[in-house]
One Martini backbone bead per residue (centre of mass of N, CA, C, O) as a GRO file, in nm:
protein
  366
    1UNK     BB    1  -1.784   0.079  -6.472
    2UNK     BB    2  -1.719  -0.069  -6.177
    3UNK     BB    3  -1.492  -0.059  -5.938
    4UNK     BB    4  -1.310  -0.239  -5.692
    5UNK     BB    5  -1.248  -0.111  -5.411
    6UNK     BB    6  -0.937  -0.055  -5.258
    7UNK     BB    7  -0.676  -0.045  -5.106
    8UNK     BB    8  -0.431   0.145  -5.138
    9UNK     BB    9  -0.079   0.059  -5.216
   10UNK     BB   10   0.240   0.243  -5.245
   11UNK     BB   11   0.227   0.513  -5.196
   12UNK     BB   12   0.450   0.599  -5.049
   13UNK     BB   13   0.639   0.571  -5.272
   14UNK     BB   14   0.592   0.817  -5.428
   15UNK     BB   15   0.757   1.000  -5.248
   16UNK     BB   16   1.079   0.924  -5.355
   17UNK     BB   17   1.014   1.154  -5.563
   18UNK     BB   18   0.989   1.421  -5.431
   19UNK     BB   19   1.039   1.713  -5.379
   20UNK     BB   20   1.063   1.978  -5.109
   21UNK     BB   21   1.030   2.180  -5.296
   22UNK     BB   22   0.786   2.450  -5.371
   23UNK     BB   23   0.638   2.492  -5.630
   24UNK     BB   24   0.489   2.747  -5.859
   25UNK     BB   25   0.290   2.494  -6.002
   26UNK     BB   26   0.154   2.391  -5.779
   27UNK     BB   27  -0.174   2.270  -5.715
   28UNK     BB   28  -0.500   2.416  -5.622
   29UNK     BB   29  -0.812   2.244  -5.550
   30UNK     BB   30  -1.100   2.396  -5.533
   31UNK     BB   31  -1.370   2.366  -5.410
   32UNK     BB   32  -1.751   2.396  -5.434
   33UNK     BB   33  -1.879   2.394  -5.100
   34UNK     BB   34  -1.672   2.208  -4.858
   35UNK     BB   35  -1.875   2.300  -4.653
   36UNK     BB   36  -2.202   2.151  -4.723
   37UNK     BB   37  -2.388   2.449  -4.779
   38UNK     BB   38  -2.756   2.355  -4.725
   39UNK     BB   39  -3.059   2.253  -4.770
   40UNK     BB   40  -3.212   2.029  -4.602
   41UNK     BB   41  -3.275   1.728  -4.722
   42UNK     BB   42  -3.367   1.484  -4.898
   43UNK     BB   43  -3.251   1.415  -5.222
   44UNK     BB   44  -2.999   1.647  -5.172
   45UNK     BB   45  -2.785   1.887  -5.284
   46UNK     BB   46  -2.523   2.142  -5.272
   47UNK     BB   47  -2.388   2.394  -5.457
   48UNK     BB   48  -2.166   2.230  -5.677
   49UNK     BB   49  -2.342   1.983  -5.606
   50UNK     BB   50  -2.395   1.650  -5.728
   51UNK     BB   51  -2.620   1.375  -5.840
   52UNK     BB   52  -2.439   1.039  -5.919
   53UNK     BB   53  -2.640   0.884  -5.751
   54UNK     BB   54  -2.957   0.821  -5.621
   55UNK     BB   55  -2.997   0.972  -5.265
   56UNK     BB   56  -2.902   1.234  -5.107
   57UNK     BB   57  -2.861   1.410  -4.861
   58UNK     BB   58  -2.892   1.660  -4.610
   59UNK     BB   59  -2.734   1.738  -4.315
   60UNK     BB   60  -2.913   1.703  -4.063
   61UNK     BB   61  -3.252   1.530  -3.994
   62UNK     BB   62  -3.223   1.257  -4.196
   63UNK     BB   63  -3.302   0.967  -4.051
   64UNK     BB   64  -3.212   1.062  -3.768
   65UNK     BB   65  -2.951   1.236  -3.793
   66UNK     BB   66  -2.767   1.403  -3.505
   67UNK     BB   67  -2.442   1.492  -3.607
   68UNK     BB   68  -2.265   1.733  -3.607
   69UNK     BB   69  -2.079   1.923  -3.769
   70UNK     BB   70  -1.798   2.003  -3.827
   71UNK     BB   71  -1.889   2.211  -4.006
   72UNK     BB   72  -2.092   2.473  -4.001
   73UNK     BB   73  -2.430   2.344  -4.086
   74UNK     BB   74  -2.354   2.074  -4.264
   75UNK     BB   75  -2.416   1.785  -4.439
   76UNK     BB   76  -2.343   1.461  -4.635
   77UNK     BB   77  -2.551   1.170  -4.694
   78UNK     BB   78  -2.478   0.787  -4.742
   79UNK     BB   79  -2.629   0.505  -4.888
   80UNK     BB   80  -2.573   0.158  -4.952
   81UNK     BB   81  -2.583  -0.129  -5.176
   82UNK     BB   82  -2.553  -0.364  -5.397
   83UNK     BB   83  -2.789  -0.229  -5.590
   84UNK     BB   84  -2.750   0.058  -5.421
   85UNK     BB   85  -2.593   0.377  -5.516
   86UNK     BB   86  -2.425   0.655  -5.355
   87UNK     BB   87  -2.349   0.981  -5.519
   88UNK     BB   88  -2.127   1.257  -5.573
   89UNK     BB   89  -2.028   1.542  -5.741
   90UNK     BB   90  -1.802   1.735  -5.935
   91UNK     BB   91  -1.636   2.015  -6.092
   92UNK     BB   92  -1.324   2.085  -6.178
   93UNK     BB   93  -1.137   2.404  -6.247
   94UNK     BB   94  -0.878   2.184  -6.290
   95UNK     BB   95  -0.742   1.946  -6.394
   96UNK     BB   96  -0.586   1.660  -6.343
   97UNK     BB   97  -0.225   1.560  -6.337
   98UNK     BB   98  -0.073   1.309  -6.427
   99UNK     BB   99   0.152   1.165  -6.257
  100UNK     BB  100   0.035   1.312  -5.974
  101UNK     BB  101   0.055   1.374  -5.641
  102UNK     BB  102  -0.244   1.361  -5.429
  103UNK     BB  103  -0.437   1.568  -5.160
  104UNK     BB  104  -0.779   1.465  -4.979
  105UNK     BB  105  -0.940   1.613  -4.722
  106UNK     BB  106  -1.165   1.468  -4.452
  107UNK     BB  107  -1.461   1.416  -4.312
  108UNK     BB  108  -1.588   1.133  -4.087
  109UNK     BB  109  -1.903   0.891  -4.044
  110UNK     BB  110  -2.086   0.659  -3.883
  111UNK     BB  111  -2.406   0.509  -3.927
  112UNK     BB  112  -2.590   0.244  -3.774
  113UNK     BB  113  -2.882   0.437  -3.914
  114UNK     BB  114  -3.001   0.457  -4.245
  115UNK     BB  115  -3.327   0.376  -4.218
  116UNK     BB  116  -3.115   0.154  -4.163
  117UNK     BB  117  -2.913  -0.084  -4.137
  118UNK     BB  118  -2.560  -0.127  -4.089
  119UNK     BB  119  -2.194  -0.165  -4.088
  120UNK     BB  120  -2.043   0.041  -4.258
  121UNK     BB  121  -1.776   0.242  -4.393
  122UNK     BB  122  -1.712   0.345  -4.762
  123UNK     BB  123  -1.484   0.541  -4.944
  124UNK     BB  124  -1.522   0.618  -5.302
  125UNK     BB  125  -1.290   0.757  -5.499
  126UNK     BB  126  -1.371   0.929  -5.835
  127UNK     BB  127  -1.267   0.966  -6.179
  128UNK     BB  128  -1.350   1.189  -6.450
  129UNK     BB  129  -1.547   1.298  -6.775
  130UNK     BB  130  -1.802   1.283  -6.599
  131UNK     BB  131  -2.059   1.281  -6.475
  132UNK     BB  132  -2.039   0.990  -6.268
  133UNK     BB  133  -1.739   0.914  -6.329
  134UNK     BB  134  -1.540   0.548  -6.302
  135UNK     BB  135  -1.236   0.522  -6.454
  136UNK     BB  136  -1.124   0.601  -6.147
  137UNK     BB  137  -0.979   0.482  -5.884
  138UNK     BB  138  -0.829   0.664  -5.626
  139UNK     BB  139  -0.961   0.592  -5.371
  140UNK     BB  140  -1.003   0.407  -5.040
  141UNK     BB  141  -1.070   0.360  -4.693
  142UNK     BB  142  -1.244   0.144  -4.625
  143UNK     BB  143  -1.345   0.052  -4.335
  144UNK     BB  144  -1.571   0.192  -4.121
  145UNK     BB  145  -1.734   0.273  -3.738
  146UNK     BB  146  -1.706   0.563  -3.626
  147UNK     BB  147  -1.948   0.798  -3.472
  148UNK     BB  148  -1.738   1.008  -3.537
  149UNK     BB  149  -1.529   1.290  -3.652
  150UNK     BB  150  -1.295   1.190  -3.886
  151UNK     BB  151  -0.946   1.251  -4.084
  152UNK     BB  152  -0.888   1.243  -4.370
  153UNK     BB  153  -0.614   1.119  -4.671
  154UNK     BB  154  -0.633   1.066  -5.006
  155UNK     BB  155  -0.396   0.948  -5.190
  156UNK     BB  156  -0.323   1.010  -5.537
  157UNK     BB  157  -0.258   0.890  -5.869
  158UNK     BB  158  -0.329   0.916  -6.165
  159UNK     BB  159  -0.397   0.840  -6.548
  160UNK     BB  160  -0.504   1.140  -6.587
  161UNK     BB  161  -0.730   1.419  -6.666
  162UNK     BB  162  -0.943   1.498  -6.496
  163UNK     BB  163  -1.260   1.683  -6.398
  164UNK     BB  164  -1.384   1.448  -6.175
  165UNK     BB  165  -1.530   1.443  -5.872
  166UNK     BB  166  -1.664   1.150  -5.710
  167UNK     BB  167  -1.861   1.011  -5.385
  168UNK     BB  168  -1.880   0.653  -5.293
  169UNK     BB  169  -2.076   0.436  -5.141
  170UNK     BB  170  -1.902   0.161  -5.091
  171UNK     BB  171  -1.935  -0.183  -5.127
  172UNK     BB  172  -1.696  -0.431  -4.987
  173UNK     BB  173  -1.889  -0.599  -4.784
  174UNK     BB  174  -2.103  -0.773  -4.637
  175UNK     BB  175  -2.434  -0.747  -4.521
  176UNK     BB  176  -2.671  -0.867  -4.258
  177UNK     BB  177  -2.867  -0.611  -4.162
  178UNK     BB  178  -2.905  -0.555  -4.484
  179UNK     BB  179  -2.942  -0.399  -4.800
  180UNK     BB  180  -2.806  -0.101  -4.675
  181UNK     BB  181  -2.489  -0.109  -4.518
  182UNK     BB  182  -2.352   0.183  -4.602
  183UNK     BB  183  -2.288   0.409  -4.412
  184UNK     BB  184  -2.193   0.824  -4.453
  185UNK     BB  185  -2.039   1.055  -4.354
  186UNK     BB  186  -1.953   1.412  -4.512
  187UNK     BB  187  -1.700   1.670  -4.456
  188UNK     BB  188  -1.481   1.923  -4.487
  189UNK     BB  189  -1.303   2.015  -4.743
  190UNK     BB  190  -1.038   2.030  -4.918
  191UNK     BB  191  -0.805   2.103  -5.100
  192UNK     BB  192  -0.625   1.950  -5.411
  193UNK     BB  193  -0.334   1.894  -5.384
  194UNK     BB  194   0.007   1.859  -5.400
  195UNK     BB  195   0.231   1.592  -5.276
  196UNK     BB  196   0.443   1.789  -5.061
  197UNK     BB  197   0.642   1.705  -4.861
  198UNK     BB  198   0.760   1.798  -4.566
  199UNK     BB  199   1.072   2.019  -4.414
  200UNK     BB  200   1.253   2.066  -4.113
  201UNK     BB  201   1.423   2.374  -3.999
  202UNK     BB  202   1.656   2.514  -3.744
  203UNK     BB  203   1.702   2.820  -3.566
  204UNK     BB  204   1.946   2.944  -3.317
  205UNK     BB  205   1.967   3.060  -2.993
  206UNK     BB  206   2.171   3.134  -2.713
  207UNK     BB  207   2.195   3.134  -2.451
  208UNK     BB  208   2.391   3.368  -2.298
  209UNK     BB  209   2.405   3.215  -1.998
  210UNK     BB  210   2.341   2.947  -1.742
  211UNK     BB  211   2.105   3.121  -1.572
  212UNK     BB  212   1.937   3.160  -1.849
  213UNK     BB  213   1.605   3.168  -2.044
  214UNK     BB  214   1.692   3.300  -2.391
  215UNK     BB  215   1.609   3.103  -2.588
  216UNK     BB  216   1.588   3.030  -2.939
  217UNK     BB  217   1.327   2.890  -3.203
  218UNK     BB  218   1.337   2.839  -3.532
  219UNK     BB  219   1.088   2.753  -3.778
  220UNK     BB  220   1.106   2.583  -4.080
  221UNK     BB  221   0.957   2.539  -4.395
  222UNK     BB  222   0.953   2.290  -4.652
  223UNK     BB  223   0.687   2.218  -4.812
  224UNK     BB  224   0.344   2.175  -4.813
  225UNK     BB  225   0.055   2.300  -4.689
  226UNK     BB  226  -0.073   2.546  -4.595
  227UNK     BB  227  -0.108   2.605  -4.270
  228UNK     BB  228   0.055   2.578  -4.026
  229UNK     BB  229   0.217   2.408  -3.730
  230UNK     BB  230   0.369   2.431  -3.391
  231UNK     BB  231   0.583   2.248  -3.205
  232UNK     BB  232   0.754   2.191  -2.883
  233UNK     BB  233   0.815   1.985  -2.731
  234UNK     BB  234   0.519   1.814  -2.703
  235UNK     BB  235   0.313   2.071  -2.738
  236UNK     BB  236   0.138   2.321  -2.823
  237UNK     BB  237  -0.013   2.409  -3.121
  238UNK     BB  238   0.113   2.649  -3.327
  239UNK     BB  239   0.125   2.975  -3.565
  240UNK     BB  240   0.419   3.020  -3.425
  241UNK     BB  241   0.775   2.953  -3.502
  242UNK     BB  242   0.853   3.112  -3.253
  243UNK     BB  243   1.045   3.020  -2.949
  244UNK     BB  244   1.071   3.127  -2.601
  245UNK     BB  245   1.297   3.118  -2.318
  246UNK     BB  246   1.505   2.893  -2.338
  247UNK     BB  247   1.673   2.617  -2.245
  248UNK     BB  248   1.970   2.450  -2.219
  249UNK     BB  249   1.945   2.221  -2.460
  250UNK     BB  250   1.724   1.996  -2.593
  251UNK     BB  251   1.511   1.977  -2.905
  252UNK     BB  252   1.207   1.942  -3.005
  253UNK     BB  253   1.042   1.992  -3.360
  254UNK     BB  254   0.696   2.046  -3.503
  255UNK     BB  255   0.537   1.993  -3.816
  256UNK     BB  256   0.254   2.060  -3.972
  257UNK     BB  257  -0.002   2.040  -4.232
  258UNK     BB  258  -0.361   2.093  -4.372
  259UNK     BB  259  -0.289   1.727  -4.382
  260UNK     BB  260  -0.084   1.648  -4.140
  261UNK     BB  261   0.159   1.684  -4.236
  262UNK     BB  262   0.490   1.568  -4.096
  263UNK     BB  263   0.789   1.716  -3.915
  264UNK     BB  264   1.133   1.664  -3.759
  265UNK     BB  265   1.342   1.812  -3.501
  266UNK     BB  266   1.680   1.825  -3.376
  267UNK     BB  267   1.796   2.034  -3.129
  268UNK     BB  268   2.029   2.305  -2.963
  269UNK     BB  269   2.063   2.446  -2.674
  270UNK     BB  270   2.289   2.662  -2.568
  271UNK     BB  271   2.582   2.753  -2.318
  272UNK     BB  272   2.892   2.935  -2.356
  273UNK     BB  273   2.823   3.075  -2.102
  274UNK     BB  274   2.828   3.060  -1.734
  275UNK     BB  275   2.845   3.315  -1.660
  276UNK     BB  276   2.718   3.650  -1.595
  277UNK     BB  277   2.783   3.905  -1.804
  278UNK     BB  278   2.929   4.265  -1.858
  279UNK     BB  279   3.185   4.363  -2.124
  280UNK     BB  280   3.398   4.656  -2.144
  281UNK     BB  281   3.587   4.823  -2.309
  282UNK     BB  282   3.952   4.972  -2.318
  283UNK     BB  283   3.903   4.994  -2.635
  284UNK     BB  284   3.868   5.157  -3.005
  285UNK     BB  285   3.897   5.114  -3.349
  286UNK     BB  286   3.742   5.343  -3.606
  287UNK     BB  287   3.920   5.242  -3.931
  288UNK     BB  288   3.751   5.022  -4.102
  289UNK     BB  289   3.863   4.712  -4.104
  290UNK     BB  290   3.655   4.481  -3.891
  291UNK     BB  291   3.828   4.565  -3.578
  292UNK     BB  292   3.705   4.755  -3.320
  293UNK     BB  293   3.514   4.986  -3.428
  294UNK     BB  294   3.328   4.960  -3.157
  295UNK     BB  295   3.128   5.070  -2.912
  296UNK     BB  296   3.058   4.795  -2.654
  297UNK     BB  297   2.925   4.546  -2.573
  298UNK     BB  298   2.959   4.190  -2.387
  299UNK     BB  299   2.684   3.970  -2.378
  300UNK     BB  300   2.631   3.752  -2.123
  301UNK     BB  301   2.283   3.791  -2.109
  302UNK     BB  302   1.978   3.909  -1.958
  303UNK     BB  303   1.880   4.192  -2.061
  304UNK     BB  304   1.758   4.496  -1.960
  305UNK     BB  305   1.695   4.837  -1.903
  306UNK     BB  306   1.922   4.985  -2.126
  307UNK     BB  307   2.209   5.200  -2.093
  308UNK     BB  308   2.442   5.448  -2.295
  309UNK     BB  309   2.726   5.652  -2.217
  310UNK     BB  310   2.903   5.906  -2.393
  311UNK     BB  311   3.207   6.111  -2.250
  312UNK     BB  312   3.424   6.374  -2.270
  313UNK     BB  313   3.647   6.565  -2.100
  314UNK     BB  314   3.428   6.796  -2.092
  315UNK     BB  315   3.107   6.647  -2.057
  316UNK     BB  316   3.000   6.587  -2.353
  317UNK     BB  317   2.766   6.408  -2.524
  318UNK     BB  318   2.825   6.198  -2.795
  319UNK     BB  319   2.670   5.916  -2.672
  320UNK     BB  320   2.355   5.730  -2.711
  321UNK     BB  321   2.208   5.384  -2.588
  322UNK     BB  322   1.899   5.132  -2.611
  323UNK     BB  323   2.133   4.943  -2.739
  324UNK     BB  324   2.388   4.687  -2.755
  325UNK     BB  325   2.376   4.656  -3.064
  326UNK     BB  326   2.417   4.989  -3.039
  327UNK     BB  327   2.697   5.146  -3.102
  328UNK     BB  328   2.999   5.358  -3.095
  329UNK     BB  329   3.161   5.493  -3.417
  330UNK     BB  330   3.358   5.792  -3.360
  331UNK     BB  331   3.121   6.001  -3.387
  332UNK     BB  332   2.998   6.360  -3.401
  333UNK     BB  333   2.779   6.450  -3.634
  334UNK     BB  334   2.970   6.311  -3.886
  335UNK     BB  335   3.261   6.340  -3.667
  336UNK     BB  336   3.510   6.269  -3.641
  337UNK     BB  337   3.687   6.181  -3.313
  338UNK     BB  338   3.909   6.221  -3.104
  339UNK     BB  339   4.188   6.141  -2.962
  340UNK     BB  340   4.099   5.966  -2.621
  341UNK     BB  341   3.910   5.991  -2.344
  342UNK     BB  342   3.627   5.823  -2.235
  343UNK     BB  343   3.328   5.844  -2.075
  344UNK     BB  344   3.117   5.589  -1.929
  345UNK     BB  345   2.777   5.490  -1.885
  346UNK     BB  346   2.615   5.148  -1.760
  347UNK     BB  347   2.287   5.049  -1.748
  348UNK     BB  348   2.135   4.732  -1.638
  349UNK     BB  349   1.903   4.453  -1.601
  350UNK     BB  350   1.969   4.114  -1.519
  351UNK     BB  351   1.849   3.802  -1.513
  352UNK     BB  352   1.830   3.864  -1.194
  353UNK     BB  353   1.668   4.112  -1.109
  354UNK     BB  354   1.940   4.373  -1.153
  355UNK     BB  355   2.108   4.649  -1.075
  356UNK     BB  356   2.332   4.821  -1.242
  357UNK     BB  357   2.662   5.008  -1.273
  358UNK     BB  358   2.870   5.145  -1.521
  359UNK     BB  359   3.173   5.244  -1.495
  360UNK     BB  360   3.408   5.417  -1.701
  361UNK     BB  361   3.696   5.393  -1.963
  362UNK     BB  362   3.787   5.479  -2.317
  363UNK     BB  363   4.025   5.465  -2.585
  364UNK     BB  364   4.040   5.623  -2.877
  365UNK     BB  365   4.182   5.484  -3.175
  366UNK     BB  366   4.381   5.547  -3.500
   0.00000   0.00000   0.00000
């Protein structure tokens, strides 16, 4: 027996049980032929896709429905009536859960005229554990007239562990300009998740000196469904989760994953050098200690092709390094140097694209 659908409403509250942490045994359910890839025509559709009720078509083409697929070459259309309800469905590879939050996506799109007139669309989906079982009505589009493709998200939590999920063009309002008033197109289904809200959370290098732009922003994901997608402060949605070259100031962090679910940070990015300089010292103490063990400079500054060099008083190299934060650690060859003074030469280009060098003197103590 047919349950009316209705928007189920309550659903957000089921989220303020879920943790963030993305559990090893969440479920990912995906379909057999998720975008409805098969040879087009009147009440067929394509495998592991099932008739459970009517005659629904494999479309484009099909009682002139000339829609482009979402995904694809192909999708299914369904029109239902009073009397008459078309509905497909498939068997899951593996049951779903008793009371676990599940989000299952897909696009759909209305056509005013499918053989008859229609008047809106309306998808049920329906659980059971037979083909074209309606057990449990487990969500509800609602009415919708839109005849471009847009993405829906089923959120819904079942009361047994069904294995079957059909798809039903369902009158949920009487129509007026036929008896067959219902009509809807469906593409491009994702797989059957478990709803796990996303939550985000940003990692900041900051800005070198006041004058530069090489500030850094990496974002993380904790729950969600991969792959994510991320933005910062409202621009381009990109999948590289890290942001460079960045001015000093605040930033909004932005995260959706791949039913849609999105969440949000803000952070900033500081400078806590106003000047830009690069800084060596005038000795360094290699000890052992885990206080000035190593000679190398203090940047303060957005600096690139850097070159290091220290010679003994006889003029021997005993250190180069085209690594800022790769200093000498006072021994050469695996062999402490003696205590003495060494001669250093540092050349680097710094932010504002000029070239120096630095000479002087560090005298390494013991």
């Amino acid at each position: 027996m047919f349950l009316r659908p209705g928007i189920i409403y309550g659903m957000l509250c089921c989220w303020l049980f879920l943790t963030l942490c993305i559990r090893v045994n969440a479920q990912h359910i995906t379909f057999g032929n998720p975008s409805m890839e098969g040879r087009r025509g009147k009440g067929i559709v394509p495998a592991p896709w099932f008739i459970a009720a009517g005659t629904p078509d494999t479309q484009p083409g099909v009682f002139d429905i000339k829609l482009a697929p979402s995904d694809g070459n192909s999708y299914i259309g369904l029109h239902s009536g009073k009397d008459f309800l078309e509905s497909i469905g498939q068997e899951l590879p593996q049951a779903l859960r008793p009371h676990v939050n599940y989000v299952l996506s897909f696009d759909m799109a209305f056509t005013a005229y499918y053989l008859y007139p229609a008047c809106y669309g309306n998808l049920a989906v329906y659980g059971g554990n037979t083909p074209g079982d309606t057990a449990e009505l487990l969500w509800s589009s609602g009415s919708f007239t839109q005849t471009y493709w847009k993405r829906y998200h089923a959120v819904f939590r079942p009361v047994a562990a069904w294995r079957y999920i059909s798809l039903w063009a369902y009158p949920d309002a009487p129509c007026n300009k036929s008896q067959f008033g219902i009509a809807l197109l469906i593409d491009n289904l994702s797989a059957i998740d478990e709803l796990l809200l996303p939550a985000v959370r940003a990692t900041v290098k900051d800005c070198s000196c006041g004058a530069v732009t090489d500030g850094r922003i990496t974002l993380h994901v904790n729950g969600g469904v991969p792959p994510f997608q991320y933005r910062l402060d409202n621009g381009r949605w990109q999948t590289d989760s890290v942001f460079t070259d960045l001015a000093s100031g605040p930033h909004t962090g932005e995260i959706k994953d791949s039913h849609d679910f999105s969440a949000g940070v803000d952070t900033t990015v500081t400078s806590p050098w106003k000047n830009c300089l690069v800084v060596l010292p005038t000795a360094f103490t290699p000890n052992h200690d885990g206080q000035n063990d190593i000679f190398r400079p203090k940047v303060y500054d957005a600096i690139r092709d850097y070159r290091l060099q220290v010679y003994d008083r006889w003029g021997k190299l005993v250190f180069i390094s085209q690594l800022p934060e790769s200093g000498w650690d006072g021994t050469f060859n695996g062999v402490p140097s003696d205590v003495q003074s060494y001669v250093y030469i540092c050349t680097f280009t710094d932010g504002r694209q000029e070239q120096h060098l630095l000479k002087g003197s560090v005298l390494l103590l013991r």
